[in-house]
C-alpha positions as CSV (number, residue, x, y, z in Angstrom):
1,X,0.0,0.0,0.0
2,X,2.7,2.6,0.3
3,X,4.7,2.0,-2.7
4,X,1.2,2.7,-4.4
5,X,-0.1,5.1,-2.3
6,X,3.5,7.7,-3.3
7,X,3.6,7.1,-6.7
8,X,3.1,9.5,-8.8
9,X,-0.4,9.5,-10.8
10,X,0.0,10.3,-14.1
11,X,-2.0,13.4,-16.1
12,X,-2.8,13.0,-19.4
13,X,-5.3,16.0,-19.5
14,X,-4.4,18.5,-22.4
15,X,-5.8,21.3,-19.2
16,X,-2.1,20.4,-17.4
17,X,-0.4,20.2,-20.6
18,X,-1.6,23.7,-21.0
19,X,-0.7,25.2,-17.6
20,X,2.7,24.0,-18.1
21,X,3.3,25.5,-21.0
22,X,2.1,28.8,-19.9
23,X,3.8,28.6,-16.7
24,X,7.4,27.4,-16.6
25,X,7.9,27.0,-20.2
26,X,7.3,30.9,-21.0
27,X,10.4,32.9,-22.5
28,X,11.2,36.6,-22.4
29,X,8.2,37.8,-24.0
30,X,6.0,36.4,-20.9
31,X,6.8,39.7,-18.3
32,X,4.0,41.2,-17.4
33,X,2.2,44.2,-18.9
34,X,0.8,45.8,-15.3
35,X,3.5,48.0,-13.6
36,X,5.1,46.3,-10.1
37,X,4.3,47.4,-7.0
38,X,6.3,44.6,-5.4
39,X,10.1,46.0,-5.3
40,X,11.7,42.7,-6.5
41,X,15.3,42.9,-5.6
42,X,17.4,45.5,-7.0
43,X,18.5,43.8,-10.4
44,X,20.5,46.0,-12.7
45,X,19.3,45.9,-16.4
46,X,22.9,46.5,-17.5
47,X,24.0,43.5,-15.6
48,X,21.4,41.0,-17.8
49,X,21.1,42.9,-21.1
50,X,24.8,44.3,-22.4
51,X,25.0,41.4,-24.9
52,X,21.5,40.9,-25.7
53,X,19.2,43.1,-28.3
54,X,16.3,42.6,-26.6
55,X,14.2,45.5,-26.4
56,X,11.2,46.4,-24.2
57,X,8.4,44.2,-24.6
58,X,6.1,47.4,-24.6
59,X,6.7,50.7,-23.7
60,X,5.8,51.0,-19.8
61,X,7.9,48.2,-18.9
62,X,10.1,48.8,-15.9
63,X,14.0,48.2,-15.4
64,X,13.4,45.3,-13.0
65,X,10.9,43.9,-15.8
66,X,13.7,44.4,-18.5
67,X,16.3,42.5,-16.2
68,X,13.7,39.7,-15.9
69,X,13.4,39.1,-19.3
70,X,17.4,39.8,-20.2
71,X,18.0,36.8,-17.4
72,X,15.3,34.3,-19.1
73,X,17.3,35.1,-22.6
74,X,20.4,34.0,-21.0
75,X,19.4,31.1,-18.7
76,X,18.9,30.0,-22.9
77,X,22.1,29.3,-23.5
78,X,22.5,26.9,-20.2
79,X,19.6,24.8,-20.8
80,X,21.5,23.6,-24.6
81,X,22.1,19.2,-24.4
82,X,25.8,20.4,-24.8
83,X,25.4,21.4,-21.3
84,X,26.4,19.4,-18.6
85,X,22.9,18.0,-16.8
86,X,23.5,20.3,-13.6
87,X,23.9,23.2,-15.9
88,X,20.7,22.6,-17.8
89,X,18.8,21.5,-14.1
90,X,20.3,24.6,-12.3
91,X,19.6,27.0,-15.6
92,X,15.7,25.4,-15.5
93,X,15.2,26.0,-12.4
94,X,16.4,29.4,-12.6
95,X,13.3,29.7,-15.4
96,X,11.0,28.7,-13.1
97,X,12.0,31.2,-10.4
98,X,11.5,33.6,-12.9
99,X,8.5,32.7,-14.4
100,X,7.3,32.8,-10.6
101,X,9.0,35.9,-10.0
102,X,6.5,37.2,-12.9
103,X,3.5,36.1,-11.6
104,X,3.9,37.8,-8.4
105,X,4.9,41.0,-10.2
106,X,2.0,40.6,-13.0
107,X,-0.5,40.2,-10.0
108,X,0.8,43.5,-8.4
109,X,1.5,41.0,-4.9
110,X,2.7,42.1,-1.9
111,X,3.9,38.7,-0.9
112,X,7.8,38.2,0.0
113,X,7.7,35.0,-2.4
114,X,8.2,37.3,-5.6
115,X,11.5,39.0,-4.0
116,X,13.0,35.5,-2.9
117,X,11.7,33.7,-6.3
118,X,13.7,36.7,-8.5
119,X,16.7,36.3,-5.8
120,X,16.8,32.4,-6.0
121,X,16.7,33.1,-9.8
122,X,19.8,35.6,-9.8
123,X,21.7,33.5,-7.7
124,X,21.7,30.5,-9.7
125,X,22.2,32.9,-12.9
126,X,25.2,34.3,-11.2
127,X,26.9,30.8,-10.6
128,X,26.4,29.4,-13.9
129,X,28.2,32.4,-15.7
130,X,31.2,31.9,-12.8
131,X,31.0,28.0,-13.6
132,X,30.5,27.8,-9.7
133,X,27.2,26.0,-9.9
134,X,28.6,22.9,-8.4
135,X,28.3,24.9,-5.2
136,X,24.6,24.8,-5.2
137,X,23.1,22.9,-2.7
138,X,20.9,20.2,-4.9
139,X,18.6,18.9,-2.2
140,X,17.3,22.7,-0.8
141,X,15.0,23.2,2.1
142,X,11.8,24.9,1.3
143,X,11.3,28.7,1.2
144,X,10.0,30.5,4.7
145,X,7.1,31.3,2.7
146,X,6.5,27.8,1.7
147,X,5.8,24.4,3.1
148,X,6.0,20.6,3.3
149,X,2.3,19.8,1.8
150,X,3.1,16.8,-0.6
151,X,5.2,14.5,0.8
152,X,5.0,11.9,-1.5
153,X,5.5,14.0,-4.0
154,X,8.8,15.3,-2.5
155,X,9.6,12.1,-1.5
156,X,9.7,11.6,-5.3
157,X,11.6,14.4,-6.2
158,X,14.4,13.6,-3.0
159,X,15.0,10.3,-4.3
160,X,15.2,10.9,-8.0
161,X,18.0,13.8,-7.1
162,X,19.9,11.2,-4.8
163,X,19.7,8.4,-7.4
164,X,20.9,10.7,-10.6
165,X,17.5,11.5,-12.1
166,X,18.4,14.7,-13.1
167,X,20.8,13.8,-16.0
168,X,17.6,11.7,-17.6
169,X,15.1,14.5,-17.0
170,X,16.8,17.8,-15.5
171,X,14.0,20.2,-16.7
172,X,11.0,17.7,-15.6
173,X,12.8,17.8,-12.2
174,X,13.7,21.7,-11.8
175,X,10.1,22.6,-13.3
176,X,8.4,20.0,-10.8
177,X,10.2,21.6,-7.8
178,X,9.5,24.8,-8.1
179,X,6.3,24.0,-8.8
180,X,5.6,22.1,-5.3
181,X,7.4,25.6,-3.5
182,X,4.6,27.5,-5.5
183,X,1.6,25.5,-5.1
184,X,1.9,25.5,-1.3
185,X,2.8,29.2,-1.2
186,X,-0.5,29.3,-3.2
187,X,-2.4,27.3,-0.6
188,X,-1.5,29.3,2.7
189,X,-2.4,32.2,0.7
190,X,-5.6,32.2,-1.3
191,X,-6.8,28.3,-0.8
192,X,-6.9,25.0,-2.2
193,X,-8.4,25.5,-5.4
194,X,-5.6,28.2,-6.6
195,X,-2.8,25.8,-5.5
196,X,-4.1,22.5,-7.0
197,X,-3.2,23.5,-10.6
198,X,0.5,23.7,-9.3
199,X,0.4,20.4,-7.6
200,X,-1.2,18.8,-10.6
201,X,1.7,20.4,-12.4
202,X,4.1,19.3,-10.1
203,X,3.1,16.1,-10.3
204,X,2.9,15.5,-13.9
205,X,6.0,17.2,-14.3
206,X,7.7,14.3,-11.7
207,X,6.1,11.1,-13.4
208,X,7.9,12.0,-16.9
209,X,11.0,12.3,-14.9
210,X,10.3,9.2,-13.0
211,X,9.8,7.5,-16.6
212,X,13.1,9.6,-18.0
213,X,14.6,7.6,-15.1
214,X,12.6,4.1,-15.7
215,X,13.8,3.9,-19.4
216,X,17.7,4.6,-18.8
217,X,18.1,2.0,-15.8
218,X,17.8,-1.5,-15.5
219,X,15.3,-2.7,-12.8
220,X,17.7,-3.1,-10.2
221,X,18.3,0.6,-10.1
222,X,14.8,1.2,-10.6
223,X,13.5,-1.0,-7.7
224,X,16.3,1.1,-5.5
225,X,14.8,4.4,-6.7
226,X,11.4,3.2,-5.3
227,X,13.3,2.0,-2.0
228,X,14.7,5.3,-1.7
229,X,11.5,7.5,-2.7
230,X,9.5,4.8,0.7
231,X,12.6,6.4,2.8
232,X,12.0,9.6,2.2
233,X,8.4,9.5,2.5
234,X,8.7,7.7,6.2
235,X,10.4,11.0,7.3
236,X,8.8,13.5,5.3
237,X,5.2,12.3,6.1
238,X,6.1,13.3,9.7
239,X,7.1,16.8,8.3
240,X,3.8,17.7,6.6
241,X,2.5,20.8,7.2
242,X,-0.7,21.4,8.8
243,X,-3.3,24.0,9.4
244,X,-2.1,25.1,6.0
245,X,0.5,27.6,7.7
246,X,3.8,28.3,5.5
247,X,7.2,28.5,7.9
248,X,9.9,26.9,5.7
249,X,11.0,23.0,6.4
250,X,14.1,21.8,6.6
251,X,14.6,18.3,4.6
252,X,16.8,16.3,6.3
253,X,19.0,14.3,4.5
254,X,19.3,10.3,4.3
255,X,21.9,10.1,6.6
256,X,20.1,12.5,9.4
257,X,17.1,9.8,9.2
């Protein structure tokens, strides 16, 4: 019952395809056309946009709007096969920061999780072009203004990291974990029906990795990876959140269990 109670379902809707597609796979020309009243960070266009000619998608667009969109135009380059499959996780995830990042901004929010979303993004921008991304941590605890709501589904994502999943599917991962960070942030603040898009998302995003990972192992790998994904869930089933309240979580690592 619990190996089949943490896989993850599979979503063959064309609705999830669409959201998808829409919301982590959008490029520079996604930025938003409403003017932010969230101060998100203090990027400098000049920093993102020297080699690029991208001009502004329209012509109230702000400087941090412009930096947004100069960062998605280089995060290109990272996410090429020739690539190593860190670089092209790291520079996906980095998308799907941004992406969020926009959605705050497009929405006018107030909410902190625009500002860390754009400073996550930077971050991991700033380490690819340094060829320092090896320093990022790959196993991350979740935002303050997040929380531990699926844990089989991050039990999923845990395990797939640990067992090399991200050089058969390191977009399906990056996309998938963002997307667990912003469906809870969703949940504690507007309400289930808001967040469950992202968690479908999530979710479909983390069975075409698991199936990346399926076809390029033999089954004794694969019967570890589900060994590993029962581990994780054990602990993190303890760690999920309640009362819909978004502090952060630490994920402890296999060898704190």
């Amino acid at each position: 019952m619990l190996h089949s109670a943490i896989k993850v379902a599979t979503y063959k809707n064309p609705i999830y395809a669409a959201l998808s597609a829409v919301l982590l796979l959008s490029t520079a020309s996604c930025v938003s056309t409403a003017p932010s009243a969230t101060q998100i960070g203090t990027m400098n266009t000049a920093d993102y946009c020297q080699s690029q000619t991208l001009t502004p998608s329209y012509k109230n667009q702000t400087t941090q709007q412009r930096a947004m969109s100069c960062m998605l135009a280089e995060l290109q380059h990272y996410q090429q096969t020739k690539m190593t499959a860190h670089q092209q996780y790291f520079a996906y995830k980095a998308q799907a920061w941004l992406n969020y990042a926009i959605n705050k901004d497009s929405m006018n929010s107030r909410s902190p999780a625009g500002l860390e979303a754009a400073q996550s993004a930077e971050t991991i921008l700033q380490a690819l072009k340094n060829g320092t991304e090896q320093d990022l941590t790959l196993i991350e605890d979740i935002p303050k203004t997040s929380a531990l709501m699926r844990p089989d589904l991050w039990a999923n994502l845990s395990a797939l990291k640990d067992s090399g999943g991200i050089v058969s599917a390191p977009r399906e991962i990056a996309f998938s974990e963002v997307a667990l960070i912003w469906a809870a942030t969703d949940q504690c603040e507007h309400s289930s029906r808001q967040a469950g898009s992202h968690f479908r998302m999530a979710d479909r995003w983390l069975e075409q990795a698991r199936e990346a990972f399926v076809n390029a192992h033999d089954s004794k790998m694969n019967v570890a990876l589900q060994d590993l994904v029962v581990r994780y869930y054990e602990q993190y089933a303890t760690l999920d959140s309640s009362g819909d309240r978004c502090n952060g979580q630490v994920l402890p690592s296999l060898d704190q269990m």
